[in-house]
C-alpha positions, 0 to 999 in steps of 0.5 A: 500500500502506497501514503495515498491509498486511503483506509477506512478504519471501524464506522462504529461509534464511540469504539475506542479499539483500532481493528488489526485486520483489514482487507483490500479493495481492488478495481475488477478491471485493472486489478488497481489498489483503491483503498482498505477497509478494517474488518470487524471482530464479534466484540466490534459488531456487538459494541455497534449493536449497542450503541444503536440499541441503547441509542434507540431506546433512549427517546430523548436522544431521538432526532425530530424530523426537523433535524432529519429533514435538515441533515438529508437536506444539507446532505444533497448539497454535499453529494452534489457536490462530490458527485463527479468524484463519487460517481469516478469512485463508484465506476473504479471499485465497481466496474459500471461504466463512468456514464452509467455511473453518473446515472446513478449519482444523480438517481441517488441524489434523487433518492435522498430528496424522496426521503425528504419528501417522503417525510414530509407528506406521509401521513397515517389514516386515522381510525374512524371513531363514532359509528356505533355505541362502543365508539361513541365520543372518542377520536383517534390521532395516528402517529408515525414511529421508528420501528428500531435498529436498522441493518441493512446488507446490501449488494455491490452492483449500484453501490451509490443508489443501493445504499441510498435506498436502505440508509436514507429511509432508515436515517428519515425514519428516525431508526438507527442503521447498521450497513454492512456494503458488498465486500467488492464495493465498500468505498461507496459507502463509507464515502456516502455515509460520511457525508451523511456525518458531515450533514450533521448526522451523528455517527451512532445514528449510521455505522458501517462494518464490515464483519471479518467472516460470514459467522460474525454477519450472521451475528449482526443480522440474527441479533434480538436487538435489529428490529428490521433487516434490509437485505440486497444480494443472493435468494440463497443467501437471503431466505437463509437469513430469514430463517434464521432472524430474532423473533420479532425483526421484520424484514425485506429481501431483495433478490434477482430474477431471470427477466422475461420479455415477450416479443408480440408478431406486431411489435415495432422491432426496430424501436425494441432493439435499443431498450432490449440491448440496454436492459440485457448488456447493462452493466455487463448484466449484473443486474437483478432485472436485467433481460435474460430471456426474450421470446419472440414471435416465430415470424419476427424471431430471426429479425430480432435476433439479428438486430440484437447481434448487431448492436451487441457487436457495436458495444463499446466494452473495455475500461469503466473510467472511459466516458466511451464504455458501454459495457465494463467488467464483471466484478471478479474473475470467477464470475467470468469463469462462470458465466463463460461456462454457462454459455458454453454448456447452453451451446453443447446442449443445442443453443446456437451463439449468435455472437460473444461467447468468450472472454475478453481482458481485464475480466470483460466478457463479450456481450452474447446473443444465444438463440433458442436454448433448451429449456433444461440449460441453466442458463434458461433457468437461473439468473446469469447475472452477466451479458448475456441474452437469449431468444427463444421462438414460439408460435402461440402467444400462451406458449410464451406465457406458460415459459415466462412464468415456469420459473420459481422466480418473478420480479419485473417483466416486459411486452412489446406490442403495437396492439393494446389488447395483446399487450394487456392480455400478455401483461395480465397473465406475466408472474411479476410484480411489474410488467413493462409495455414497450420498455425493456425490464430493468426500468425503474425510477425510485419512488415506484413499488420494486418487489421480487415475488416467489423466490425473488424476493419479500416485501416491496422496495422503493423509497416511499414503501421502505420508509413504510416499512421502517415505521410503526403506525401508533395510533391514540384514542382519545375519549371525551363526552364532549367529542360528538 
């Protein structure tokens, strides 16, 4: 380690003791040392558990929402004024490309501003009164509470937004937030969190750690004191730790799916082809909706086909720092060694590979086209999380339905029709949670619902219905003879 790369000591308040071990963070592309991060032992995780449960249960400690309003309000001045070097970071550590990534710094911004707003304007029903002789002079006054301790987990693919998303809703909830980053993509959230800090949020109210081995998470996730767990990553993961909470967290998962697009013999191919190329090849595909299986009619599927294969091949894919990438690296080279396989055992089960099919340099893998592999190849059945996309043909439109939602996963889904009915019929009857119309799958802005159904996930994300989530509805009744 050279004087000028940073270290990012233990996050955890009032923790007198300086951690020994530490681990390294490199960029996926060119291998290039961007910082070290210290680990957290069972007694480091267990002093920040503390410290926030102690925090919370201390209601005189509690920030009004005022000051919350304030520090994420000083907070958006700060990141947008770090934004270049933030997005810069993000890309380095990360792999996404620099334009995708810029994307992302102002979706981020964005996402603290609808905590804000959130805030501001969310309020709870009251419960009617007065409607018969047991209700009879008496009201009630619905007020919103934080549920507790916060510990968010969260995945290394938008590792800006991703944090904004779990950390901005608990620190406008009012609840205490433990986050532990993706072990590949750390630096983004230190540097976010300590913005937070800057803001004028006390450093108790958001810790980060990062936990020396999978026992000592499991510790952290599991403990009785976290009243509500936020998790970004594998289902595998996911429904593992599920199973294993305290009674009484609640929780929020939120895991991939294998992206279903059904292309109608009516549709506008030549206005497809850009949003599928983009929802399948962005980010080199490591992410949790992006389109994995189209299936198009048979009429069209050779048309579709051949257009995707020419704009993959026209892809810009290399070093994620250029503003000319389009496609970057895959987050480490055992994922390419797996995608890589995937795509080869699809072809030796009969696929045919229109085009990429190998790897490249620095941990890039061609964008990949494959045409109509079997339904029993892995790469029909589970998320590849990398670019590649397959075409499947099919000469009845509820044959595509019925391969559409064979899967045990269900997220986000697409159509493109030129024909309202078809559109509607194919969108009525698509395993999703939300179904696109003439857009590709990974379409989201931050104030919508965003829900894995099946085993892609539980509970819906989404700014406003995450701070739901971090909230306790308290409701008062109030009984006087002279309320009417």
């Amino acid at each position: 380690m050279n004087n000028t790369t940073p270290h990012f000591p233990l996050m955890i308040a009032g923790l007198t003791k300086t951690s020994t071990a530490s681990f390294d963070v490199t960029s996926p592309f060119d291998g290039a040392l961007l910082g070290t991060v210290a680990k957290a032992d069972a007694s480091d995780i267990d002093f920040a558990l503390d410290t926030a449960s102690r925090l919370f249960a201390d209601r005189s400690k509690w920030l009004s929402k005022t000051q919350r309003i304030q520090i994420l309000e000083r907070a958006i001045v700060l990141m947008k004024e770090e934004a270049e070097s933030l997005a810069h970071g993000a890309a380095h550590e990360g792999g996404k490309p620099l334009m995708d990534s810029h994307v992302e710094m102002v979706r981020c911004i964005d996402s603290i501003r609808l905590c804000v707003d959130t805030l501001r304007h969310d309020v709870s029903k009251p419960v009617p009164m007065g409607t018969n002789a047991a209700s009879q002079h008496r009201f009630t006054i619905m007020n919103k509470e934080p549920i507790g301790v916060v510990v968010a987990v969260s995945a290394f693919n938008h590792p800006l937004n991703l944090i904004a998303h779990q950390v901005g809703p608990a620190i406008a909830s009012g609840c205490p937030v433990i986050v532990k980053p993706a072990e590949n993509t750390p630096l983004s959230c230190f540097r976010l969190v300590e913005i937070f800090h800057q803001a004028g949020l006390p450093v108790e109210w958001c810790q980060v750690v990062m936990p020396e081995n999978h026992q000592i998470a499991e510790k952290l996730v599991t403990d009785p004191r976290v009243a509500f767990f936020s998790f970004i990553g594998s289902a595998k993961v996911g429904w593992y730790l599920r199973s294993q909470l305290a009674a009484g967290t609640r929780c929020a998962l939120e895991h991939g799916g294998v992206a279903p697009v059904i292309v109608a013999e009516d549709a506008n191919v030549a206005a497809a082809i850009p949003g599928l190329a983009k929802g399948g090849f962005y980010h080199a595909g490591q992410v949790c909706v992006s389109v994995q299986r189209i299936y198009v009619h048979e009429s069209i599927a050779r048309d579709v086909a051949s257009r995707l294969v020419d704009a993959a091949k026209k892809m810009v894919v290399g070093d994620p720092l250029s503003d000319k990438t389009e496609v970057g690296p895959l987050i480490r080279s055992g994922e390419v060694e797996r995608v890589d396989s995937w795509v080869k055992d699809a072809v030796n089960d009969g696929a045919e590979l229109l085009c990429g099919g190998y790897s490249l340099p620095n941990n890039c893998y061609a964008p990949t086209v494959l045409y109509n592999p079997s339904n029993e190849s892995k790469i029909s059945q589970a998320e590849i999380f990398g670019p590649v996309v397959c075409i499947y043909p099919f000469s009845e439109l509820d044959q595509a339905i019925a391969a559409a939602n064979s899967l045990d996963v269900a997220f986000q889904a697409s159509v493109y029709s030129q024909d309202i009915n078809t559109s509607m019929y194919i969108a009525n009857r698509l395993d999703a949670s939300a179904v696109m119309i003439n857009e590709h799958t990974a379409f989201r802005v931050d104030w919508m619902p965003f829900a894995g159904l099946k085993h892609s996930g539980l509970g819906t994300g989404g700014i406003p219905f995450t701070m739901e989530d971090m909230q306790v509805d308290k409701m008062i009744v109030i009984t006087s003879k002279d309320i009417n």
